[in-house]
C-alpha positions in Angstrom: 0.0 0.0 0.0 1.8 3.0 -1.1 1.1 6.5 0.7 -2.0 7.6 -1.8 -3.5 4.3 -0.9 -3.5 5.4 2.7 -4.9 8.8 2.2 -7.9 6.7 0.2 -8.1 4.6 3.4 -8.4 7.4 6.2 -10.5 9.2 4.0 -12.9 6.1 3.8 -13.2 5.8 7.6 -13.8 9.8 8.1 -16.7 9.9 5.5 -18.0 7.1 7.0 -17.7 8.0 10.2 -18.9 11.2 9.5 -22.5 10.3 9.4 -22.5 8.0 12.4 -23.0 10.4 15.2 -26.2 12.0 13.9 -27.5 8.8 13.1 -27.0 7.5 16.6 -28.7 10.8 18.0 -31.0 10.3 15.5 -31.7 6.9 16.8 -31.7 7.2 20.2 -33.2 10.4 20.6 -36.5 9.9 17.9 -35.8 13.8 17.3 -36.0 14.3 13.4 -37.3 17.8 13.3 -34.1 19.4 12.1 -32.9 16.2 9.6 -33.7 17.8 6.1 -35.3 15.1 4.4 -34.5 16.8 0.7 -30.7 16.6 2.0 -30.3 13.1 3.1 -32.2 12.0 -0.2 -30.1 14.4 -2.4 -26.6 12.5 -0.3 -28.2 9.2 -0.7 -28.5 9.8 -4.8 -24.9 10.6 -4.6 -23.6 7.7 -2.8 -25.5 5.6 -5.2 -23.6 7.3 -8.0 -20.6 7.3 -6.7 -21.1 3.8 -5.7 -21.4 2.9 -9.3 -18.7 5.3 -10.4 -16.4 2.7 -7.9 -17.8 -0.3 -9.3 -16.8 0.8 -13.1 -13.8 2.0 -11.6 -13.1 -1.4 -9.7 -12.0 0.9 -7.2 -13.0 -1.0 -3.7 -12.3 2.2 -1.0 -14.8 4.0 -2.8 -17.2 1.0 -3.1 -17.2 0.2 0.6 -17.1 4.3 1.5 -20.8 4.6 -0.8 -22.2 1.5 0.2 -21.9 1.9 3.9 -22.9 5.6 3.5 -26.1 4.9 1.1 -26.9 2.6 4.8 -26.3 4.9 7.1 -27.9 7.8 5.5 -31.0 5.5 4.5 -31.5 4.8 8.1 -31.5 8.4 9.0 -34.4 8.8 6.2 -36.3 5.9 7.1 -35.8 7.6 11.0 -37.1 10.9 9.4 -40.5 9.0 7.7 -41.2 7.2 10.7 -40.5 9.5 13.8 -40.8 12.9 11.6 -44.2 15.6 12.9 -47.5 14.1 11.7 -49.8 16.6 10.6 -53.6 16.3 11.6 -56.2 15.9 9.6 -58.5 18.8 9.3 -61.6 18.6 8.5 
């Protein structure tokens, strides 16, 4: 592994990382009212392309960085849908 390797590698872990504390608070809490919705959806298309951008690449740090991001940013959105302000109805 040469020295530009290793920058690929902590890069991976940061990025990843990255996410991990709001979607622990996320989690934990059940508090989604500041979690933009159109933001983790807009992060979630990108990961998916750069995902795919790895794969024709064959490029594996930026495989495992997207795929574990599209995850963690999917949970946060799922967290959003489920624990996010319902409105009443009104009649």
């Amino acid at each position: 592994m040469d020295s530009t390797d290793l920058i690929g590698y902590i890069a991976m872990g940061l990025v990843m990382v990255g996410f991990l504390p709001q979607a622990w608070q996320v989690w934990k809490t059940k508090s989604v009212e500041d979690v933009s919705l159109s933001t983790y959806s807009i992060l979630i298309c990108g990961a998916i392309a750069w995902t795919l951008y790895g794969v024709l690449k064959n490029d594996l740090p930026i495989i495992i960085t997207n795929v574990v991001l599209f995850f963690v940013q999917s949970s946060i959105v799922i967290c959003k849908l489920k624990y996010g302000k319902k409105h009443p109805n009104q009649d």
